[in-house]
N, C-alpha and C positions, 0 to 999 in steps of 0.2 A: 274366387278363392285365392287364386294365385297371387293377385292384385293386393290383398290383405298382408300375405306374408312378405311383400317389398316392404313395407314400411317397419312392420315387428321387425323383421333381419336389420332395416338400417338402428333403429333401440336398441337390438341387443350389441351391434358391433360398435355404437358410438360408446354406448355402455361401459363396454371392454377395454375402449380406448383411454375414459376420461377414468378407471380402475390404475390401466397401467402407466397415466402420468401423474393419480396420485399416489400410487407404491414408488415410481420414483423420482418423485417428493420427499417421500418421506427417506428415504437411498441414502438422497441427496445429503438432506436434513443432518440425517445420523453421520454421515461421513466428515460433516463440517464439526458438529460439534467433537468428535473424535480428535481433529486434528487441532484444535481451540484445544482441549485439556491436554495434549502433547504437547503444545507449544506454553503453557502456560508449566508444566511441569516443569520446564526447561532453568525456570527462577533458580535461581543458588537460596539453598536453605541455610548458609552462613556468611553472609554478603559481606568482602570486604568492603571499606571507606575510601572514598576519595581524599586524594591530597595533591598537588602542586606535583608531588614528588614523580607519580605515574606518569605525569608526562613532559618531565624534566627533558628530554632527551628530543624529543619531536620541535619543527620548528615550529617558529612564533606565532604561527599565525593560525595552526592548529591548537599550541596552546591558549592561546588567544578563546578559541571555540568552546574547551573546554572548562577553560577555566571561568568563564562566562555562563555555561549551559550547564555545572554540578557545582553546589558548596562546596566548601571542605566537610569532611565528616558525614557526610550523605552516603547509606546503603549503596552501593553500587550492584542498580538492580536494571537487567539486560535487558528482561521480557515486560512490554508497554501495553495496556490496554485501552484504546482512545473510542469514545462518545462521539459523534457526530453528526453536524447537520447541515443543510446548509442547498447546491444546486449541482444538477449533473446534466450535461450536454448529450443531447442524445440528435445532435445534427450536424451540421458543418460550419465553418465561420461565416459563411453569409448568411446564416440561418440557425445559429445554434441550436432553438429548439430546448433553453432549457425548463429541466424539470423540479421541483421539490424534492429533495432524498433524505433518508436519513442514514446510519449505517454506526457500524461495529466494528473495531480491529482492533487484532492483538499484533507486536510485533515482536521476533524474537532473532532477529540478524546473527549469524546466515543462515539459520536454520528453517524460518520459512515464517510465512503470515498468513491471517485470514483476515478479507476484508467482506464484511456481509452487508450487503446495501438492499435499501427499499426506495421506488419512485411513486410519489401520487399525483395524478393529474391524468387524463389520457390514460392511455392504454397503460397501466402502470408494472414496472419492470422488478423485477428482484431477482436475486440468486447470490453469489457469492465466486470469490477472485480469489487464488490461494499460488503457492508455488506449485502444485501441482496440475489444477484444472481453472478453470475460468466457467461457471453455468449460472445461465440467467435465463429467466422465463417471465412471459407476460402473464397479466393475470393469477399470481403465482402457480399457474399448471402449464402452460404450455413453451417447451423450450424453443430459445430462439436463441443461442449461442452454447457451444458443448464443444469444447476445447479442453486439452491438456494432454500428459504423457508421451510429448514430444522433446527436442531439444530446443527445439525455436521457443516454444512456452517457456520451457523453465529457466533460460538464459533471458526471455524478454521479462519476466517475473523479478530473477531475480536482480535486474538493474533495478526495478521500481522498488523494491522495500531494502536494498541497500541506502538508494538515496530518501524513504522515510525513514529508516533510524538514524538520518544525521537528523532531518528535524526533530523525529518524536523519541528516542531511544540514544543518548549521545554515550551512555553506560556500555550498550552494547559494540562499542566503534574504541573501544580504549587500545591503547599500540599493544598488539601480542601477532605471535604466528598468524601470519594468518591477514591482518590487517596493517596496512603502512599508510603514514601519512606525510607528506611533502610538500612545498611549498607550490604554488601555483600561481604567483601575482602577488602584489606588494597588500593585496586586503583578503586573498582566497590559499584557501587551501584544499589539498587533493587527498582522500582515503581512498585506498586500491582494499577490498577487500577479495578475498579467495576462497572459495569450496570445491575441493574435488576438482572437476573441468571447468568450474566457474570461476567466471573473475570481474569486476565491475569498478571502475574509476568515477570518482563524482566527485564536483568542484564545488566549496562550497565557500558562497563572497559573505565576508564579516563586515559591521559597520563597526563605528570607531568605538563601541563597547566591545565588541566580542560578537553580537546577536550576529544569527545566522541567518541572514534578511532573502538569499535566494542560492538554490542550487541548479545543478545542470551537469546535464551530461548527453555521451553518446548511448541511444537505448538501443539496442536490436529490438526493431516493431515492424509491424507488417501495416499500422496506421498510416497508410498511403495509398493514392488514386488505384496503382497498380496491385494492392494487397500481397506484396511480396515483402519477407521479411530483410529490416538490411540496416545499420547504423544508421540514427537519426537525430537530431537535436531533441531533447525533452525536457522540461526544467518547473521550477516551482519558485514564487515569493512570499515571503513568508510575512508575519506580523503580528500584532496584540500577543505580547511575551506577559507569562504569567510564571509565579512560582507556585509548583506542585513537588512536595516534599522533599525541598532543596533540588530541584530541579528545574531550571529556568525555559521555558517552552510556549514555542507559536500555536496561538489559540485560532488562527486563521490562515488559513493557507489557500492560494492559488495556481493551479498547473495544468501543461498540456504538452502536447506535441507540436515539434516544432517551433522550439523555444526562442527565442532570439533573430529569428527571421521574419519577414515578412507575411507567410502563411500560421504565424502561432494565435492562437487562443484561446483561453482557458476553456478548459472541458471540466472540469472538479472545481467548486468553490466549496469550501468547507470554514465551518464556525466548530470550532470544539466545545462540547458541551463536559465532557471529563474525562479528565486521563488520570490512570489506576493505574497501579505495581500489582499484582497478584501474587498470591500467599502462593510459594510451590506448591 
C-alpha cells in the first residue's frame, strides 16, 4: 500500500510544480506586456519635425548621422518598434551553437526597452530582456536565467539599448539635457547619454554618406570566463539601410562581446523584418 502512494505523491508534487511555472509564465507574460504599453506610451502625441537646424550646433560628424538617419519634415518620433529574425548564439566562439530566433522590440531611450525572443531547434529557449530583468526559460516553462533588480543589470542594460537607439531610434538621441554628442575621430562620433546614476558613451563610425556602418563601446557585463561584472568591449556592424517613414535604418545588424579584439564574435545576427512608430 505504501509502495502505491510513492508514485501518486511524486503526480501530485510534479503536478504542483509544472502549476507554479505555468502561473509564472503567465507573471511573466503580463509584466512584459505592462511594460511594452509604458514604453510605447512614451510616443509624443504632437511630434515636432526634423530640420538641419536641431542639430546646427553639434559637430560634423554627429551631423553627419543625423542628417543621413531622418529627412527633413519627418515626425520626430523617439519610441521604435523593430520585427525580427534572424540567429542567436547560445555557445562560445569555438563553438557558437547557433540557433534559429525570432524576437520583438520596442525602443524608447533612456527610458528602457523590451526585447522578447523565441529559439527553435534543440532545446528551444524564450523569455524576454528588459532594463529591469533578464528571463528566459526552455521549453517556454522552465526558467534558466532570472536576473534583474540589481545595479549591475540595469547599468549592463542600459549600455545595450543606448547603443540600439543609435542604430534603430536616432529621434530618440537628438542634443537635449541629458544627451551630448562629440567628435571622436575624423569618421565617428561619441553620444554620452545620462539617467539618474546612469551614464553610457557609444562611438558610432560613419561611412562617407552618413550611414552608421558600426558601433562600440565600453559595456559593464559579467560575459566573461570569470562571470564577474566589469567594462568590456561590445559592439555591432550594421548594414542593408532602408527608408521607414523618412527614417533611414539598418535592416541587418551584427554583435557581440568583445568587439574589436581577438576573443569577439557575433552572438546576435539579426534581419529585420519591420520597424513601426507606435501611435501613443
Amino acid at each position: 500500500m505504501s509502495f502505491a502512494i510513492v508514485p501518486v505523491g511524486l503526480a501530485v508534487l510534479c503536478g504542483l510544480v509544472l502549476v507554479g511555472l505555468a502561473v509564472l509564465r503567465i507573471l511573466d507574460r503580463r509584466a512584459e506586456a505592462r511594460e511594452w504599453r509604458w514604453l510605447a506610451g512614451l510616443q509624443p502625441f504632437a511630434p515636432a519635425h526634423f530640420s538641419a537646424a536641431l542639430v546646427a550646433d553639434i559637430p560634423e560628424q554627429a551631423r553627419r548621422y543625423f542628417l543621413h538617419a531622418i529627412a527633413p519634415g519627418t515626425p520626430l518620433l523617439p519610441v521604435t518598434q523593430i520585427a525580427m529574425s534572424g540567429q542567436f548564439s547560445l555557445g562560445t566562439q569555438a563553438r557558437p551553437d547557433y540557433r534559429p530566433m525570432t524576437a520583438r522590440q520596442i525602443l524608447a531611450a533612456p527610458d528602457g526597452f523590451v526585447w522578447a525572443m523565441r529559439t527553435r531547434g534543440g532545446m528551444p529557449l524564450s523569455g524576454s530582456d528588459t532594463g529591469r530583468w533578464t528571463r528566459f526559460r526552455i521549453f517556454g516553462l522552465i526558467p534558466v536565467a532570472r536576473l534583474g533588480g540589481t545595479r549591475d543589470h540595469a547599468r549592463a542594460a542600459f549600455g545595450r539599448f543606448v547603443a540600439e537607439a543609435v542604430i534603430w531610434a536616432p529621434a530618440s538621441l537628438l542634443p537635449r539635457p541629458g544627451v551630448r554628442w562629440e567628435a571622436a575621430g575624423r569618421d565617428t562620433a561619441r553620444v554620452t547619454v545620462g539617467r539618474g546614476e546612469l551614464c553610457q558613451s557609444v562611438d558610432v563610425r560613419l561611412d562617407a554618406v552618413g550611414r552608421p556602418v558600426e558601433v562600440h563601446f565600453e559595456r559593464w557585463s559579467d560575459a566573461n570566463p570569470e562571470r564577474q561584472y566589469r567594462l568590456q568591449p561590445f559592439g555591432a556592424v550594421m548594414s542593408d539601410f532602408r527608408d521607414v517613414e523618412g527614417y533611414c535604418l539598418p535592416f541587418h545588424v551584427e554583435a557581440g562581446n568583445m568587439f574589436g579584439t581577438p576573443a569577439y564574435y557575433p552572438f546576435f545576427l539579426a534581419d529585420v523584418e519591420e520597424i513601426r512608430f507606435p501611435s501613443p
